[in-house]
MMTF fields as JSON, N, C-alpha, C and O atoms, coordinates in Angstrom:
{
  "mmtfVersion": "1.0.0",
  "mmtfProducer": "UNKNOWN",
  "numBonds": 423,
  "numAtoms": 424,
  "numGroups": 106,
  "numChains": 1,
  "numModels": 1,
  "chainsPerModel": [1],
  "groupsPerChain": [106],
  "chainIdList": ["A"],
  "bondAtomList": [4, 2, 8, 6, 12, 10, 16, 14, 20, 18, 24, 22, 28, 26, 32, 30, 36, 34, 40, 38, 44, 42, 48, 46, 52, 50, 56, 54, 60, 58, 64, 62, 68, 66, 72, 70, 76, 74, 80, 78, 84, 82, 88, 86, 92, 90, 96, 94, 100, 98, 104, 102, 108, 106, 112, 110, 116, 114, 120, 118, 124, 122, 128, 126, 132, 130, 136, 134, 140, 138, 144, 142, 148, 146, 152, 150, 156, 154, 160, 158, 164, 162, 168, 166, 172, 170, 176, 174, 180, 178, 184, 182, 188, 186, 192, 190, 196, 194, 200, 198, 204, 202, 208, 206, 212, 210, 216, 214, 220, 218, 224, 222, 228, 226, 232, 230, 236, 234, 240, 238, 244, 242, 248, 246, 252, 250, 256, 254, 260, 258, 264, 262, 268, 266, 272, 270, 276, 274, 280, 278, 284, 282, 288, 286, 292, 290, 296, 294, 300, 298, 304, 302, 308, 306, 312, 310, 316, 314, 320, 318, 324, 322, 328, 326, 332, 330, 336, 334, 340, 338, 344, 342, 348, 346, 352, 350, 356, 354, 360, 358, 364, 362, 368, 366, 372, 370, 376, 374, 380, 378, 384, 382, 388, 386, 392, 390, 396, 394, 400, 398, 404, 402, 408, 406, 412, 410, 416, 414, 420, 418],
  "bondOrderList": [1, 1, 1, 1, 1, 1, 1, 1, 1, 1, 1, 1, 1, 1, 1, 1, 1, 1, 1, 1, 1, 1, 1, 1, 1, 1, 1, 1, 1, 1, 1, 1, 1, 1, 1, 1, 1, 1, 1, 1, 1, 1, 1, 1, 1, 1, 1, 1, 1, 1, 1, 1, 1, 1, 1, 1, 1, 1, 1, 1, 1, 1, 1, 1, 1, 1, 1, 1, 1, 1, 1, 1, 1, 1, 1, 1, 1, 1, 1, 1, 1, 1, 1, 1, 1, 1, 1, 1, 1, 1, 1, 1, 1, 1, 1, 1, 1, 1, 1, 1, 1, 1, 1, 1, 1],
  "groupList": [{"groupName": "UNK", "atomNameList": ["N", "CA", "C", "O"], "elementList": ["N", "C", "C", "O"], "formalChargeList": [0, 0, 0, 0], "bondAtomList": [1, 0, 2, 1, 3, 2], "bondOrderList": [1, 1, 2], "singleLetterCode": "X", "chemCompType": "L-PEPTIDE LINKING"}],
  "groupTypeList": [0, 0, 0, 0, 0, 0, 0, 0, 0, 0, 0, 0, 0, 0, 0, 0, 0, 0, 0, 0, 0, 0, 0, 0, 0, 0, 0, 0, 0, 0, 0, 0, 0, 0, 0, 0, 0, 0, 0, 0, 0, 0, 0, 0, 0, 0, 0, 0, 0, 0, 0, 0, 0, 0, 0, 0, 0, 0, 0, 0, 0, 0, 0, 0, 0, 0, 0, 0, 0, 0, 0, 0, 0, 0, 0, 0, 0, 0, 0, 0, 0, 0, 0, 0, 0, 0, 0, 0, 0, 0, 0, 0, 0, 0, 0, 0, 0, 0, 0, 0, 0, 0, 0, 0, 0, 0],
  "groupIdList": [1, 2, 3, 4, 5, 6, 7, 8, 9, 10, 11, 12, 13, 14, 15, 16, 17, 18, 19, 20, 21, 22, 23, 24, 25, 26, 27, 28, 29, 30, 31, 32, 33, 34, 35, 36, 37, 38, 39, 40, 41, 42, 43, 44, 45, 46, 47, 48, 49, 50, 51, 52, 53, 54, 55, 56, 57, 58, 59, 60, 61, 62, 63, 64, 65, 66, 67, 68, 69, 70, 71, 72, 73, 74, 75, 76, 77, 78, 79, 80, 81, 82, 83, 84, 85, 86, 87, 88, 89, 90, 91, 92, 93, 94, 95, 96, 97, 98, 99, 100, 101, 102, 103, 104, 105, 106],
  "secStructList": [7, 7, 3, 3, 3, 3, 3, 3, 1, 1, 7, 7, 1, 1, 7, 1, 1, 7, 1, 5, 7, 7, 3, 3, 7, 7, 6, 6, 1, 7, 7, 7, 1, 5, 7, 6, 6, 6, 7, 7, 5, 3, 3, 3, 3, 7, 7, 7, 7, 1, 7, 7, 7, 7, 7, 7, 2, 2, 2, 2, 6, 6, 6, 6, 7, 7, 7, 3, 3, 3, 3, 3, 6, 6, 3, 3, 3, 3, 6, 6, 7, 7, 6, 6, 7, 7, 1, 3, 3, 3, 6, 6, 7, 6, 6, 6, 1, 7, 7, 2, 2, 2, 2, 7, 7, 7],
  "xCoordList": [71.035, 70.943, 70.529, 69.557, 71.418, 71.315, 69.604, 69.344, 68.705, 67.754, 67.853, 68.268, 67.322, 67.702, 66.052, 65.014, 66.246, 64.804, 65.043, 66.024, 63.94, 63.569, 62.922, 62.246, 63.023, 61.915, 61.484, 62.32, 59.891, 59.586, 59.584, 59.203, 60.186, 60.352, 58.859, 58.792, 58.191, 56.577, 55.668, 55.702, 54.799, 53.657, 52.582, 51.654, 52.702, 51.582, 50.682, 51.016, 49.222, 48.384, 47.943, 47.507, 47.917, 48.072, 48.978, 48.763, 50.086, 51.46, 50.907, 50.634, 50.704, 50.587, 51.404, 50.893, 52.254, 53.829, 53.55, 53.059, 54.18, 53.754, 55.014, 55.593, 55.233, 56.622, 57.337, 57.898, 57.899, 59.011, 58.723, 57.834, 59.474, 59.175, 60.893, 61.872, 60.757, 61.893, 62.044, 61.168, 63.333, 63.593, 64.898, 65.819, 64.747, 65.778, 66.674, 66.281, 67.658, 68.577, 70.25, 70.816, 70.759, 71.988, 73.023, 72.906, 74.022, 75.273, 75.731, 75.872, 75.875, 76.223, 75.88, 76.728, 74.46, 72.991, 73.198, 73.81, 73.049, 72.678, 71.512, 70.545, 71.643, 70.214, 69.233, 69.538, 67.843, 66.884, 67.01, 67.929, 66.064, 66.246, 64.202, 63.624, 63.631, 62.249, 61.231, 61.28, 60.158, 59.603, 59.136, 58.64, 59.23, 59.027, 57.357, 56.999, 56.662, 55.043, 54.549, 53.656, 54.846, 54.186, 55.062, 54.672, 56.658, 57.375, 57.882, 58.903, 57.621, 57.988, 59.777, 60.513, 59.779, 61.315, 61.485, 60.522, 62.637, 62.733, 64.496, 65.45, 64.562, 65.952, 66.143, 65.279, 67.893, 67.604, 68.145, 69.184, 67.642, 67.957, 68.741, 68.947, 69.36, 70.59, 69.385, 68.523, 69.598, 68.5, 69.548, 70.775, 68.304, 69.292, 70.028, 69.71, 71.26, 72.272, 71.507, 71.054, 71.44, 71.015, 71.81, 71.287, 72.987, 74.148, 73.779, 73.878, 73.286, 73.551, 74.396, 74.304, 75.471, 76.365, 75.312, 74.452, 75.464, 74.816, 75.902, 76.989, 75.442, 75.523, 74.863, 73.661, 75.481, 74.58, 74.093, 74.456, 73.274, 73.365, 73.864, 73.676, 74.621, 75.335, 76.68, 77.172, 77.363, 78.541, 77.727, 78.29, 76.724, 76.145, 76.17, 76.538, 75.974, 75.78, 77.52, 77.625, 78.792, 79.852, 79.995, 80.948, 79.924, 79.833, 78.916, 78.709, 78.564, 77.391, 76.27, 75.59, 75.981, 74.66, 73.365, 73.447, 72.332, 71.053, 70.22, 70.42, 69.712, 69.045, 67.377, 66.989, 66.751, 65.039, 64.222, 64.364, 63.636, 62.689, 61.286, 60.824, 60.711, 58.964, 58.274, 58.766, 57.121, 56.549, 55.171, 54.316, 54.82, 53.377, 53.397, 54.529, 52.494, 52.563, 53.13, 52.357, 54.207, 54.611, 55.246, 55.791, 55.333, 56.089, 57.457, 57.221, 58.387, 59.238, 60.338, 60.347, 60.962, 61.901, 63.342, 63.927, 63.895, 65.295, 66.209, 66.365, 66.631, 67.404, 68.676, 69.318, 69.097, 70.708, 70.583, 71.579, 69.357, 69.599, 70.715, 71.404, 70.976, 71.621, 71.093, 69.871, 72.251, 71.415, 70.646, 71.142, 69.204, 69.058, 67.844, 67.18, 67.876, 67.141, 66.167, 66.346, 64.464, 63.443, 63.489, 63.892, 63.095, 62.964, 62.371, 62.746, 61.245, 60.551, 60.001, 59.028, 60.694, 61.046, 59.283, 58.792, 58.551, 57.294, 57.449, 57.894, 57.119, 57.73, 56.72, 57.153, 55.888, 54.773, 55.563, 55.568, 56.239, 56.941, 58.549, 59.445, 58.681, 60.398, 61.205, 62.289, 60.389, 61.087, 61.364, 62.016, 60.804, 61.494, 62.827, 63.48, 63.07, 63.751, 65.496, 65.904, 66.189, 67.417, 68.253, 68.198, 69.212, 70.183, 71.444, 72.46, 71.13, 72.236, 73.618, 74.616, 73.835, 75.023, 75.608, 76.833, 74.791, 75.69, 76.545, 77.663, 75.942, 76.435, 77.143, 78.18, 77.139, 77.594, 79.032, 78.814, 80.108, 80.544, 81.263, 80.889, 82.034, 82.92, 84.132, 85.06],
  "yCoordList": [122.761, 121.891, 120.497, 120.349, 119.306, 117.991, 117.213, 116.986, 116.977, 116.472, 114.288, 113.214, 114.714, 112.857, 112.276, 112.938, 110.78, 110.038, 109.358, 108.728, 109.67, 108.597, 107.789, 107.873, 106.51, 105.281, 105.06, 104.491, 105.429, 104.985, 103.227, 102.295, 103.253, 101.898, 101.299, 100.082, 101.677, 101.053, 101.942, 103.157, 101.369, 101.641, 102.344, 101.709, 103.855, 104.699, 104.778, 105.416, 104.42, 104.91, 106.373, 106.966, 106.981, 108.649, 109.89, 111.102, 109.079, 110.133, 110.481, 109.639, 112.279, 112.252, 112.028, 112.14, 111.818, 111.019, 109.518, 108.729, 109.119, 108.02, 107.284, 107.891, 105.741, 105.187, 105.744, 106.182, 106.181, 107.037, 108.53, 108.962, 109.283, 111.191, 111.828, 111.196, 112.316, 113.454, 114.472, 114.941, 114.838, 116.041, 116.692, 116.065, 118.068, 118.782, 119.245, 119.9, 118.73, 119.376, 119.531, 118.835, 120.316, 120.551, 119.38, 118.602, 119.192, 117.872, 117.743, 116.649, 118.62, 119.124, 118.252, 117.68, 118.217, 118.18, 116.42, 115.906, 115.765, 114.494, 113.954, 114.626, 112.608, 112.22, 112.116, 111.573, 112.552, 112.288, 110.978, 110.218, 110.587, 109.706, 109.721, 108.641, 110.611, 110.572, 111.65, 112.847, 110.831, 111.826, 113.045, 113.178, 113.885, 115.429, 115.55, 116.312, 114.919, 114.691, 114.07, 114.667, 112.854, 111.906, 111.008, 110.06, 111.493, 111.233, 109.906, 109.752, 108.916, 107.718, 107.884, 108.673, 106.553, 105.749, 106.05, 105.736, 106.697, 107.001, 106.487, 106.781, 105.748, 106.121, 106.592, 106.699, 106.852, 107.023, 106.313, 105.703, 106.242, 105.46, 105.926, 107.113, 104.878, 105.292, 105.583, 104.786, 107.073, 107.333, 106.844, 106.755, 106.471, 106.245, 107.665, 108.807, 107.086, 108.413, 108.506, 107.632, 110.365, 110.968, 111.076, 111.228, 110.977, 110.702, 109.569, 108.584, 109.299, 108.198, 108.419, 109.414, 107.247, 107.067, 106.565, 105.708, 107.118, 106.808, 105.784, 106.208, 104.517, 103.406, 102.97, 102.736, 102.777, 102.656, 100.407, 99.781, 100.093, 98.947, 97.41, 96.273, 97.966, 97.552, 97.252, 96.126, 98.4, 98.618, 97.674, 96.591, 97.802, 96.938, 95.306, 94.559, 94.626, 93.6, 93.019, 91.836, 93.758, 93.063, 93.399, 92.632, 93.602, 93.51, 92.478, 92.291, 92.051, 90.672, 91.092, 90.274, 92.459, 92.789, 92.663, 92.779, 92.485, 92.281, 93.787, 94.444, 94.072, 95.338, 94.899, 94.665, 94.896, 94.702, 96.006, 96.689, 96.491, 97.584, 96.99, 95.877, 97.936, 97.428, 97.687, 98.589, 97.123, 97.652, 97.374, 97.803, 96.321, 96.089, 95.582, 95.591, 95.091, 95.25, 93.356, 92.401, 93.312, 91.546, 91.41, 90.317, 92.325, 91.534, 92.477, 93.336, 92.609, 93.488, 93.272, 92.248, 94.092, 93.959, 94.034, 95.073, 92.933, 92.523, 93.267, 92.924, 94.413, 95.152, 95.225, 96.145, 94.322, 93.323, 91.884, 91.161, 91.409, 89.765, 89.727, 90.692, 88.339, 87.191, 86.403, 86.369, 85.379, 84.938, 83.714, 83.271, 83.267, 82.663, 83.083, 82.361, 83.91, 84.735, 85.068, 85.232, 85.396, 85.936, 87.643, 88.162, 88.127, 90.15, 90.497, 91.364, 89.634, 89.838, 89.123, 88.369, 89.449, 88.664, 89.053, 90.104, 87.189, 87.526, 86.972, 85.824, 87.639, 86.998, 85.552, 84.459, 85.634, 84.186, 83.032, 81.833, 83.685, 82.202, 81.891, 82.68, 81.076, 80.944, 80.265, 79.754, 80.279, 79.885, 81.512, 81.586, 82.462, 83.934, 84.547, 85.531, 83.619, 84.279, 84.827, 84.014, 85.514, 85.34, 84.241, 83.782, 83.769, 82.491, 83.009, 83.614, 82.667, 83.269, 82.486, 83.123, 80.953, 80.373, 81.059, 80.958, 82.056, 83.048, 84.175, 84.394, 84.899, 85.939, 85.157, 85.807, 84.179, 83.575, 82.817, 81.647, 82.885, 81.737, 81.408, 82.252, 80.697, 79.923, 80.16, 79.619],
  "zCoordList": [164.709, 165.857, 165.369, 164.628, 165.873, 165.403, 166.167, 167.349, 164.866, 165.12, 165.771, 165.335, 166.702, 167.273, 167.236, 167.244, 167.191, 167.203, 168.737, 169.133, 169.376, 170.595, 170.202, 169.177, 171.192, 171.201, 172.391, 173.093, 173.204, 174.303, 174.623, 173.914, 176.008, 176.371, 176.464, 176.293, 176.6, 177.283, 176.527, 176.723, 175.613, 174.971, 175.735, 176.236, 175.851, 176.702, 176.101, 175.102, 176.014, 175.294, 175.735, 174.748, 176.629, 177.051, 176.436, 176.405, 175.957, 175.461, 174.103, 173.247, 173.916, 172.854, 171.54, 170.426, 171.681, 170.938, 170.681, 171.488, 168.686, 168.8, 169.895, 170.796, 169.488, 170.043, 169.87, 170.874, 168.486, 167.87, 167.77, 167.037, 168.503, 168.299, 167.143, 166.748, 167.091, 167.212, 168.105, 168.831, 168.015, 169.536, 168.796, 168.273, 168.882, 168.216, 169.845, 170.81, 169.634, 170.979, 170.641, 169.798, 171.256, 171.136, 171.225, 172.172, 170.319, 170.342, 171.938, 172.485, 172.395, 173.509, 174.755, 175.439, 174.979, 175.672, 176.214, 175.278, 176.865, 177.31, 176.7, 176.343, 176.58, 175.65, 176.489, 177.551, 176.341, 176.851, 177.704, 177.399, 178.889, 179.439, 179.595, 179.471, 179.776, 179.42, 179.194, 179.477, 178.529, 177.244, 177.657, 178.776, 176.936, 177.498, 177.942, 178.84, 177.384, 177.105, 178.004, 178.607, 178.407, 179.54, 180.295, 180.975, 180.071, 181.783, 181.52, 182.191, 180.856, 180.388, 179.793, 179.202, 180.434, 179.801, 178.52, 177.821, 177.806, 176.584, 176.23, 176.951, 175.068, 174.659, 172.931, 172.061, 172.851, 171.665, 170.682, 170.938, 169.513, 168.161, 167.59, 167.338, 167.274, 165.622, 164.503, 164.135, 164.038, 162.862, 161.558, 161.59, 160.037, 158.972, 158.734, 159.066, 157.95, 157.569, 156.363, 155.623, 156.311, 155.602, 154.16, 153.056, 154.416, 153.151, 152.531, 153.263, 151.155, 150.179, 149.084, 148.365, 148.889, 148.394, 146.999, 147.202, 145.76, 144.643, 143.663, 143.272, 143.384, 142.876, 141.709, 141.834, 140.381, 139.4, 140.16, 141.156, 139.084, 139.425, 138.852, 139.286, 137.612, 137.522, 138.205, 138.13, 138.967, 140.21, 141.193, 141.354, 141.778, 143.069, 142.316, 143.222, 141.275, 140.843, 140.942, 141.267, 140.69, 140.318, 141.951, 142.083, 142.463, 144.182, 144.598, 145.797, 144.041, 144.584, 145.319, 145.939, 145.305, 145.774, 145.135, 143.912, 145.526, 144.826, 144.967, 145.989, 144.397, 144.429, 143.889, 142.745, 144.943, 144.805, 144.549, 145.563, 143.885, 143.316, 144.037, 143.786, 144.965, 145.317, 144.227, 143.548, 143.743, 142.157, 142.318, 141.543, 143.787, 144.207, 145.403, 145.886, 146.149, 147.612, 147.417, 147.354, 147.377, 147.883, 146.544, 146.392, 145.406, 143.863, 143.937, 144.786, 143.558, 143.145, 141.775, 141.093, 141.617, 140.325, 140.487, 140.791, 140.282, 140.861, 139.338, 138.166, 140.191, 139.207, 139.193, 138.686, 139.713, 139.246, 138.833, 138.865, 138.427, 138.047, 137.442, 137.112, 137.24, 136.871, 135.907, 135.764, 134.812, 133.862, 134.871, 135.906, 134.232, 135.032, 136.272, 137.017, 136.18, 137.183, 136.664, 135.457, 137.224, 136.505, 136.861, 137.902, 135.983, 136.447, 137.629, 138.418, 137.72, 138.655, 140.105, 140.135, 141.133, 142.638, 143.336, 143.75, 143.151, 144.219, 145.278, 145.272, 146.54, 148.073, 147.839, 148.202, 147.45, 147.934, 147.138, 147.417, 146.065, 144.911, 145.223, 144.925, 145.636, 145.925, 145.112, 145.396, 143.625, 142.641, 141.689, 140.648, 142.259, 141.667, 142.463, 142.117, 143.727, 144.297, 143.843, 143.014, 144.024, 143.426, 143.929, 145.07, 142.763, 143.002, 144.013, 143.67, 145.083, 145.621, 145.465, 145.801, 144.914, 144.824, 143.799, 143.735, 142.584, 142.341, 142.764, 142.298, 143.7, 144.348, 145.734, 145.865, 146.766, 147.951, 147.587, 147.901, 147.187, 147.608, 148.803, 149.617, 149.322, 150.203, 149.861, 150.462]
}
């Protein structure tokens, strides 16, 4: 049975459900319209697809994609640079950022 994510419209502090629940119901079934718990406006979300397509990153780089690695809370490791580029992307420095007039053009 296909598992779906709700999102309550209005922040209950009473519902024991956070904003976001899961609800296992039949393909079949109509989507919830409200929460089983405390009666509130509910709809539902596109959840991520569970299928990932595996990409070395080299293949994502000749596609012009950038691929960021988290490695600390605000630094990460840009694991498709460019020459030119530093290894390591910090959100606070916008001179680590990647060159995008490499990967963008017109």
């Amino acid at each position: 049975m296909p598992l779906y994510i709700y999102e309550h419209a209005t922040n209950n502090p009473n519902c024991p459900r956070d904003k976001e629940f899961r609800w296992e119901q039949p393909a079949q079934d109509w989507p919830l319209t409200k929460c089983p718990w405390c009666g509130d406006p509910v709809a539902r979300v596109m959840a991520p697809s569970l299928l990932k397509i595996k990409k070395f990153d080299c293949e994502l780089k000749d596609q012009g994609f950038t691929k960021l690695v988290r490695v600390d809370e605000g630094l990460f490791e840009n694991r498709t640079r460019r020459a030119g580029e530093p290894k390591y992307v910090d959100r606070h420095n916008p001179e680590t950022f990647p060159i995008l007039e490499k990967t963008i053009k017109d």
